[in-house]
N, C-alpha and C positions, 0 to 999 in steps of 0.2 A: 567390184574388182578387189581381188585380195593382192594386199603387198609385194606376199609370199608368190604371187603369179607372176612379178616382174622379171625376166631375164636378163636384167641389165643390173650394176653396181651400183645399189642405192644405199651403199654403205657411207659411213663419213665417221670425223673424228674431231676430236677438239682441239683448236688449233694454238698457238702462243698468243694468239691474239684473242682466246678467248669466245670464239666464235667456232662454231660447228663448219665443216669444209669437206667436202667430199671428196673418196678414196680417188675421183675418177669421174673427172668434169664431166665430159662430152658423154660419158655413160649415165650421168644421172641425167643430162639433159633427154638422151633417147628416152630414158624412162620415165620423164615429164610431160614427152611429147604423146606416149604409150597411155599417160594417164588421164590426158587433154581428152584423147581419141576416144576412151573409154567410158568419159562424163556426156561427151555430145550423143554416147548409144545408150543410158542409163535414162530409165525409164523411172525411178523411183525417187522421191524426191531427197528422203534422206540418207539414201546411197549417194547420191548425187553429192549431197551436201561434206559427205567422209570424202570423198574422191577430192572434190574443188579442196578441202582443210590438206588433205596431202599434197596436192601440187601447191599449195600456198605454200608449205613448209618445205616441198624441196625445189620451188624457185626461190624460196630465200638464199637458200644451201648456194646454187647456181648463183647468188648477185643479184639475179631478176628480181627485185625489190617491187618495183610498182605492178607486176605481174602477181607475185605475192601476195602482196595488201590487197589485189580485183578479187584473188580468189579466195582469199581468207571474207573477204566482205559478201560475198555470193552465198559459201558456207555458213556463215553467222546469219543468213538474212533466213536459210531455208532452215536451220536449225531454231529459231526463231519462232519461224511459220508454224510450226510441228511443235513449238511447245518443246523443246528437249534442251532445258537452261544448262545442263548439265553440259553436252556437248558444245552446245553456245557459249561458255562461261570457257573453257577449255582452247577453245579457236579462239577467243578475243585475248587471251592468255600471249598465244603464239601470233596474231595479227600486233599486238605490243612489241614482241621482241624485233620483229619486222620494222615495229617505227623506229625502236631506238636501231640499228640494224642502217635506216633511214636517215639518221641524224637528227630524229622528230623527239629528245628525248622528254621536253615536258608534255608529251602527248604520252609516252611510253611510260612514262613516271608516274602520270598521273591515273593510270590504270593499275599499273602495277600499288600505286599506296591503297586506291580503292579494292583491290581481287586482295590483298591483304587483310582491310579492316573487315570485308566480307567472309573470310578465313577466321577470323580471330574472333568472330561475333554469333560463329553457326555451332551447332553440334554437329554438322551432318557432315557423317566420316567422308565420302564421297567426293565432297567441296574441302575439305582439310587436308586430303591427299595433295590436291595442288599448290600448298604453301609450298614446299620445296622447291618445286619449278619456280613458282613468283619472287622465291628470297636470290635462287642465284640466277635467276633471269637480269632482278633488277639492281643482284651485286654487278653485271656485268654491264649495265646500263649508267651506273655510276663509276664503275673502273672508267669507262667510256669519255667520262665527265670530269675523269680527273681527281674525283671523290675517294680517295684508295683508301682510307681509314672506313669509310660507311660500306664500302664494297666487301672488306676484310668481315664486318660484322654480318654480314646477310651471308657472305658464303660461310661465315662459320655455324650458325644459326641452321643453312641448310644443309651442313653436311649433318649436323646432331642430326636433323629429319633424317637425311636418307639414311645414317646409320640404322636406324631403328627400323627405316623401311627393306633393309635386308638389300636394296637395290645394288650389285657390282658395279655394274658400268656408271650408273651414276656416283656413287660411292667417290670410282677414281676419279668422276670426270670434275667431282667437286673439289676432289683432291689438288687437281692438277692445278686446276683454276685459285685457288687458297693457295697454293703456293707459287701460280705466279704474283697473285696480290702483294704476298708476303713479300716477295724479294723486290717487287717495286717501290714496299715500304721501306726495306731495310736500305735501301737508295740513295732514300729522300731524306 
């Protein structure tokens, strides 16, 4: 199942709190429910496994936290199976934000330092793509924590990336997020 085949509001945005929220609760929920329906009729196993990694990510969106983490764990386990570290490495990425998300932060942390020094230690463009998501993942993990001077540095860290990555939406969203940091600094 393609995204792009949902007819329901699977949009969202970045909230004051730093956290992704959706335009339109009860609409992503129908298209959670859309996505459930469409993994019990999916025959293949690594479709199955993209299906279960999107509704982990948009029951997070929804609050369904432990619903979340079943399906990000199902996704990791079949991308796994299949050999495809790539897509595995990417869902444990997002099953992280979930913990911190959780209030599980040295579990979220402790992922996030390692998908780092795994970042920092490869050549392979692929796996360095995902520093960006892991610096303001886990500036937002540490905002969380009260940590506003370390949070300040990862989201600045990841906005140089996405500059370079040409990304808009992420671009501003790193924007926004640095200068909520910012003004929590200038506070304190």
């Amino acid at each position: 199942m393609d995204l792009a085949d949902i007819s329901f509001n699977m949009n969202y945005f970045l909230a004051d709190d730093l956290r992704e929220a959706p335009e339109d609760v009860e609409q992503m929920r129908s298209g959670v429910k859309l996505l459930k329906d469409a993994a019990l009729l999916e025959e293949q196993e690594l479709i199955r496994a993209k299906i279960y990694s999107h509704i982990g990510f948009y029951s997070r969106l929804i609050t369904d936290l432990h619903e979340s983490h079943d399906f990000y764990e199902q996704s990791i386990a079949l991308f796994d199976k299949h050999k495809k570290k790539l897509s595995s490495f990417g869902t444990k990425i997002q099953l992280a934000i979930t913990y911190h998300w959780m209030g599980k932060f040295a579990k979220a942390d402790s992922f996030f330092n390692q998908a780092l020094e795994i970042c920092n230690e490869t050549s392979e463009p692929k796996i360095m793509e995902f520093k960006a998501l892991i610096l303001e993942s886990y500036a937002k993990s540490k905002y969380d924590q009260h940590s506003i001077t370390m949070a300040e540095e990862f989201l600045s860290e990841a906005l140089e990336l996405r500059v370079v990555s040409g990304d808009i939406r992420a671009i501003n969203d790193v924007t926004k997020a640095l200068s909520v940091v910012t003004n929590r600094l200038a506070k304190s």
